[in-house]
C-alpha positions in Angstrom: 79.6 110.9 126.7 78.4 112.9 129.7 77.4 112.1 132.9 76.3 114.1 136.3 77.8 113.7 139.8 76.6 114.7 142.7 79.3 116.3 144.8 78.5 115.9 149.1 80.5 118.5 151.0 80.4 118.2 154.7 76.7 118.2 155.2 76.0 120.3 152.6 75.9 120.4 148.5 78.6 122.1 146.2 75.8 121.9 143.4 76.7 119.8 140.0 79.9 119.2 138.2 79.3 118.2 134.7 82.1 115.9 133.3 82.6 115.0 130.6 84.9 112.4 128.9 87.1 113.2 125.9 90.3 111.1 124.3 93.2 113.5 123.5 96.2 112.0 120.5 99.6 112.7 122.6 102.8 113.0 120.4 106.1 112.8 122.5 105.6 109.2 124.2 108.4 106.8 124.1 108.1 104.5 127.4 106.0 103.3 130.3 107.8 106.4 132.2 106.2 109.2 130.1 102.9 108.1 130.1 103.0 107.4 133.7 104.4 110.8 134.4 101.7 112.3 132.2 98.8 110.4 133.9 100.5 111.2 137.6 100.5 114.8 136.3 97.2 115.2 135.0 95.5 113.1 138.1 96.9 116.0 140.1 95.3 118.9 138.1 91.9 120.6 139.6 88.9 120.0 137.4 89.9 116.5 136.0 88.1 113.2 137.8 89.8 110.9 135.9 92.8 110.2 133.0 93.8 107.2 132.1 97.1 107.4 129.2 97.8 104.7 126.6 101.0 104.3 125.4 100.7 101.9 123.0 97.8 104.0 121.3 99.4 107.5 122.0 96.3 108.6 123.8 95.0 109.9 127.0 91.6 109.6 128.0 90.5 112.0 130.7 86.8 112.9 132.3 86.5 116.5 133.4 84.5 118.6 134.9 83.0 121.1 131.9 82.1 124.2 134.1 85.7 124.7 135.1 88.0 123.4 132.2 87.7 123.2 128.3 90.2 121.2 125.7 92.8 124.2 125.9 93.5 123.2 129.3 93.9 120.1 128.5 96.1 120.6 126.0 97.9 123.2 128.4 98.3 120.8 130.9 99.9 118.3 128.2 102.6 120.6 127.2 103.5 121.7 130.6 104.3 118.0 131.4 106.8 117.6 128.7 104.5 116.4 125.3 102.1 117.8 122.5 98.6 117.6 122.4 97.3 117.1 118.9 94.1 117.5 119.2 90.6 114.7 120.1 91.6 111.2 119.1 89.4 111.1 115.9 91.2 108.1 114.1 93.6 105.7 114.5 96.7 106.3 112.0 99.2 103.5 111.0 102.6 105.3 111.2 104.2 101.8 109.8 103.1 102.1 106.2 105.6 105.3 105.8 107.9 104.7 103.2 110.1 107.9 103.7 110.7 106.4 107.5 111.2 103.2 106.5 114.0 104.0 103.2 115.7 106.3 106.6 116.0 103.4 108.8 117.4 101.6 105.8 119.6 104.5 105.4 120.6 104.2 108.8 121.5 100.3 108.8 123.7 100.7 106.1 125.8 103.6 107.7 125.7 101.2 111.4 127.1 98.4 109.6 129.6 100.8 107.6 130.7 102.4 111.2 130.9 99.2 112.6 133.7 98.1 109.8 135.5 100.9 110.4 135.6 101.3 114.0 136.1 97.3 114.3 137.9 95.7 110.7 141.0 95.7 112.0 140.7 94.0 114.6 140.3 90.7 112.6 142.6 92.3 109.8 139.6 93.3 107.8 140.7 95.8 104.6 140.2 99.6 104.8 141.2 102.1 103.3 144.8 104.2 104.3 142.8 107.1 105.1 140.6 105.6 107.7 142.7 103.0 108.7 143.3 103.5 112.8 147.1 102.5 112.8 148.2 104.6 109.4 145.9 107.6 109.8 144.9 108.1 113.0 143.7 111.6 112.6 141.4 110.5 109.6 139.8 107.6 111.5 139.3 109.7 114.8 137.4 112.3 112.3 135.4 109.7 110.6 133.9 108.5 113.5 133.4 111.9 114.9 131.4 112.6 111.7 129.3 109.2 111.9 128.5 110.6 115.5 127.3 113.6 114.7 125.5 111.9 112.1 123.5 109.7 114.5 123.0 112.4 117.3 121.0 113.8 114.6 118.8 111.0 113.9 118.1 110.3 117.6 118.0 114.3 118.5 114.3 113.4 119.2 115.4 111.0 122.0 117.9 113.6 123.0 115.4 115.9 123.2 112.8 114.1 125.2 114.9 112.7 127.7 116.2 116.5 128.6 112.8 117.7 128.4 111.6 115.1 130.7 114.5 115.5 133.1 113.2 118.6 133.2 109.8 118.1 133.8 110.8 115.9 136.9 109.6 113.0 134.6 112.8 111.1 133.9 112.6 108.3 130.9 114.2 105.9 128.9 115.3 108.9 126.4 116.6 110.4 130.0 119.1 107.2 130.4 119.9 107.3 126.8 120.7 110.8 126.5 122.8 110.6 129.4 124.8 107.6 128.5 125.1 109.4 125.0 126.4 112.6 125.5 128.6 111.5 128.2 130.3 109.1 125.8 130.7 111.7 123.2 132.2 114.8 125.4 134.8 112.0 126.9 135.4 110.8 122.9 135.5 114.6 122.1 137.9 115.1 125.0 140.2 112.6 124.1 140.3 113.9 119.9 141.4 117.1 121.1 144.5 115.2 123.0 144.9 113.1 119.7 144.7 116.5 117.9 147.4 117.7 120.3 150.0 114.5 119.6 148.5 111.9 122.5 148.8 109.6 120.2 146.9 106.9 123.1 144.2 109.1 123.2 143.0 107.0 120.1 142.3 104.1 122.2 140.1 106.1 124.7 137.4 107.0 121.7 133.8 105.9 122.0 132.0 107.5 119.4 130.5 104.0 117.5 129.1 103.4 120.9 127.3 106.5 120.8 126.0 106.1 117.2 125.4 102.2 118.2 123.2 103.3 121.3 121.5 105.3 119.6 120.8 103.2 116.5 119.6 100.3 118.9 117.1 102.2 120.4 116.3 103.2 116.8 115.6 99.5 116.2 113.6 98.7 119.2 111.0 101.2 118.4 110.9 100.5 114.5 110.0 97.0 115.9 107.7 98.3 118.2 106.1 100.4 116.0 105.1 97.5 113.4 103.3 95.4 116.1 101.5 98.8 117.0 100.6 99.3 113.6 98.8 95.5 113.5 97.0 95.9 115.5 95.3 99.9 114.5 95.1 98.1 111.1 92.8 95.6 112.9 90.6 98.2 114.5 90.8 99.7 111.0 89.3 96.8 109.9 86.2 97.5 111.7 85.8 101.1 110.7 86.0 99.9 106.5 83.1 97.5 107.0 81.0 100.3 106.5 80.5 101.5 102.7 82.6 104.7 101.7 78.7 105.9 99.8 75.0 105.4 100.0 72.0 105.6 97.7 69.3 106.8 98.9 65.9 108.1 97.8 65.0 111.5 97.2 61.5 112.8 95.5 61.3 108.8 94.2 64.5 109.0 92.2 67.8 107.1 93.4 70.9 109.3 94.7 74.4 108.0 95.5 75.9 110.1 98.4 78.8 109.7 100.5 78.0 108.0 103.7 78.2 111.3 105.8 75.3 113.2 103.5 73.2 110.5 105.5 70.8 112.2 107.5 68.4 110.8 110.2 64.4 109.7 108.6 66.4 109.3 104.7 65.1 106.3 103.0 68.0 104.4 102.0 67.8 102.0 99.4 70.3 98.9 99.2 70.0 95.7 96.3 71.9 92.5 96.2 75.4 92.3 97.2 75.3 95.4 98.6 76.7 96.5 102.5 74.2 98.4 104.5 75.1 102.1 105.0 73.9 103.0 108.1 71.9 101.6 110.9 68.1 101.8 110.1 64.7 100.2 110.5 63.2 98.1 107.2 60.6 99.9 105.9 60.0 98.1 102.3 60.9 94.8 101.1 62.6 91.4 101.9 65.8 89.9 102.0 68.5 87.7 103.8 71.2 89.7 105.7 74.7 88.2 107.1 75.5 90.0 110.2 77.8 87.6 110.9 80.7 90.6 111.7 78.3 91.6 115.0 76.5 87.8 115.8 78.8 85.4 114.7 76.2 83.7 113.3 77.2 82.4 110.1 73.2 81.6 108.8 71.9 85.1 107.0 69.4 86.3 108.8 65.6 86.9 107.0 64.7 91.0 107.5 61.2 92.2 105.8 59.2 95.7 106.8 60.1 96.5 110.9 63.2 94.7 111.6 66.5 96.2 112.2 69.3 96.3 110.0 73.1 96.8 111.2 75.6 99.2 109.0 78.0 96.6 107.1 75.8 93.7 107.1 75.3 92.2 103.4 72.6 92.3 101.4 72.2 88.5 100.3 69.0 88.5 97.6 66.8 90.8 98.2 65.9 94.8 97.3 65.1 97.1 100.3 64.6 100.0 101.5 65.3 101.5 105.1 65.0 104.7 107.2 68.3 105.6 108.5 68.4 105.6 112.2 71.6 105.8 113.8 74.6 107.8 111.6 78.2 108.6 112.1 79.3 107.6 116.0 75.8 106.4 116.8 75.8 103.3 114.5 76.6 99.8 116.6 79.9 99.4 114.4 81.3 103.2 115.7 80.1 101.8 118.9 82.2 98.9 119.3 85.5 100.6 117.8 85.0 103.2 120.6 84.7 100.1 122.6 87.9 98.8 121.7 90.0 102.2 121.6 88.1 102.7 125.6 89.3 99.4 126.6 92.6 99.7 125.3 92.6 102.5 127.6 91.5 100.9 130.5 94.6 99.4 132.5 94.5 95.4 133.8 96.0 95.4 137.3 99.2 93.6 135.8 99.8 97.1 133.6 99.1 99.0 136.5 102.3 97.8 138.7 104.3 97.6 135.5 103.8 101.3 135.4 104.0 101.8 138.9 107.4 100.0 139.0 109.0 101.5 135.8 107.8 105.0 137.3 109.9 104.7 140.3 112.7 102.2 138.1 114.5 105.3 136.2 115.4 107.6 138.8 116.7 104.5 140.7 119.1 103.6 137.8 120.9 107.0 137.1 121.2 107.2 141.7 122.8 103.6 141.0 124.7 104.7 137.9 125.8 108.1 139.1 126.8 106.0 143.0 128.8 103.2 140.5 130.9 105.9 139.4 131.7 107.4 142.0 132.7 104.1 143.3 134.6 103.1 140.7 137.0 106.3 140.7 137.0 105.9 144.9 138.3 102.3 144.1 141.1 103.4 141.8 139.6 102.1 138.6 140.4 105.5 136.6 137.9 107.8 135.0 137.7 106.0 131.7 136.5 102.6 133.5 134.3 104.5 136.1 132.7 106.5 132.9 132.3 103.1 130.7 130.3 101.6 133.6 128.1 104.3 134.1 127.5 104.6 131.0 126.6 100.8 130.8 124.2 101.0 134.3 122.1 103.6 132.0 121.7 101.8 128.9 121.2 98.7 129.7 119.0 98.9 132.6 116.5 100.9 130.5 113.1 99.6 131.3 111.5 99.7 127.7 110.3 95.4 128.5 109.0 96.4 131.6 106.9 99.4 130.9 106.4 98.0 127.3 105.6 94.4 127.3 102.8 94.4 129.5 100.1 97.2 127.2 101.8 95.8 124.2 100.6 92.6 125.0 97.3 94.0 125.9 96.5 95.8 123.0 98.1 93.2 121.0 95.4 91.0 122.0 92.6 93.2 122.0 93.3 93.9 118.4 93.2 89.9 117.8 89.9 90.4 119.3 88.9 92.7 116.8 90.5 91.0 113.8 88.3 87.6 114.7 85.9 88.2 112.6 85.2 87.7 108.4 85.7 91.2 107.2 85.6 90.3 104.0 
């Protein structure tokens, strides 16, 4: 899609800019925060008009101006605001259906729950075993947590990762809190198994490591959640792209010829009998049947089609043999049309999403002022460092705005892909 504006100097013309629009696939994105800082951030680079990024989708759609910038700087610009550019948004891919992701955050349950019975069994005189029982082997249950913590740190190093990486970017996020809240609850836990190491034998009392692996397992949670309504709704859209027919015959030299649907060409004859979905839009140029293009209409009554009317890719062929000249093929046909439709307007943000990001954008470098001001407080009050640390720790954590930056274009694209799922697709 390309378009020309005029651009007015001060009584005088600058000539043409050509822009052009193009949806980029952004890896990286965890909360509102991110994809506000990227959209902030590419707003403020020369050459782009416009970019609009979707969190829920993973996507950024900018429009550009072609004379001066080309996909690399795009995907330039991407990485120097903290993500990855993977490329034009060509397909919409369900991450939920991934077994291997799904056994680890099995994998991961089980060890939370195991951690959980270790670090708190005995405090309602639950059984463990002597060697990682806290009051008759200190030293082995101090190292088993330890382990389970470095354990976890590993499976959330992406979220350890992207919140540094967007600290320093000057795009603070949720991962930014986390990570904080993390790692300072493991050096104080590390601190205090050296002393236990050293014979400060209340130093065991002063351990946090299950809160580090519990933090981080939460989180874990929240976007595995997340994750399967994002997934409903791309298989909803997906819905739209499989109406079309995988193959097509058409006619060539007056003999049939099964193709798949991208050997179409524009002016083929195509050829489609009974029961049979169209392939590709086209113009009737022999026979007579009854079509149901109830998928685009609504209308549940098939619709009669002889020589000169218009058929639409994925209608089906009630009761009759025809054949038609391929028209539109590929991202031309009405069906591509309206999926492009629905991944644009998923892009386009309701004024309610639009102060949701605006708030959560300014909302994380207020928490870690407040969190980083409530412990200082805390040890100016007498409290002690371990209190002081637990707080701030707590501020981060919990005041993560994932269900304000999330809600509201989950809830969006949730709907919009109800929209797209109203329909008989089979």
């Amino acid at each position: 899609m390309e378009e020309t504006i005029e651009d007015i100097g001060l009584g005088s013309s600058k000539g043409k800019l050509i822009m052009k629009k193009i949806i980029l696939s952004i890896e990286g994105m965890t909360c509102s925060a991110c994809s506000n800082g990227l959209e902030k951030y590419l707003n403020k680079q020369e050459g782009i008009n416009k970019a609009s990024v979707n969190l829920v989708m993973a996507n950024a759609s900018i429009e550009y101006d072609e004379k001066t910038l080309n996909i690399d700087n795009l995907n330039e610009f991407v990485r120097k605001a903290g993500f990855k550019s993977l490329g034009e948004f060509k397909e919409i891919k369900i991450e939920g259906k991934n077994k291997k992701k799904k056994i680890k955050f099995i994998i991961f349950t089980i060890l939370a729950i195991i951690l959980i019975y270790i670090a708190m069994g005995h405090m309602i005189h639950l059984p463990t075993f002597k060697i990682i029982n806290v009051n008759q082997n200190p030293i082995g249950y101090t190292i088993c947590l330890f382990v389970f913590a470095i354990i976890f740190m590993i499976y959330g190093f992406d979220i350890l990762k992207n919140g540094y990486k967007n600290l320093i970017h000057k795009t603070a996020n949720m991962d930014t809190l986390v990570g904080i809240g993390v790692i300072s609850s493991f050096l104080y836990s590390l601190y205090n198994m050296i002393l236990l190491f050293k014979g400060n034998n209340e130093a065991i009392h002063h351990l946090y490591f299950e809160s580090v692996v519990m933090i981080i397992y939460f989180i874990k949670l929240g976007r595995y959640i997340d994750g399967i309504s994002k997934d409903k709704t791309k298989e909803a859209i997906q819905k739209l792209v499989k109406i079309t027919p995988e193959s097509a015959t058409i006619k060539v030299n007056g003999k049939e010829k099964t193709v798949t649907i991208d050997e179409v060409n524009k002016g083929d004859i195509v050829i489609s009998k009974p029961g049979e979905r169209i392939s590709v839009d086209g113009e009737i140029v022999e026979g007579k049947t009854h079509l149901d293009e109830s998928f685009i209409t609504g209308e549940s009554k098939p619709q009669t089609k002889s020589i000169g009317n218009k058929v639409i890719a994925g209608s089906i062929n009630y009761d009759g043999y025809i054949e038609y000249k391929a028209e539109k093929i590929g991202k031309e046909s009405a069906i591509s049309e309206i999926v492009k439709l629905v991944v644009e307007a998923s892009n386009t943000k309701a004024p309610i999403a639009k102060i949701a990001d605006t708030v959560s954008g300014y909302f994380v470098p207020i928490v870690i002022a407040i969190s980083i001001l409530t412990f200082i407080f805390y040890l100016i009050l007498g409290y002690g460092f371990e209190n002081a640390l637990i707080t701030f720790v707590t501020v981060l954590v919990v005041a993560c705005p994932c269900s304000l930056g999330l809600a509201t274009p989950l809830a969006i694209v949730v709907s919009e892909g109800k929209c797209a799922n109203n329909r008989n697709f089979n």
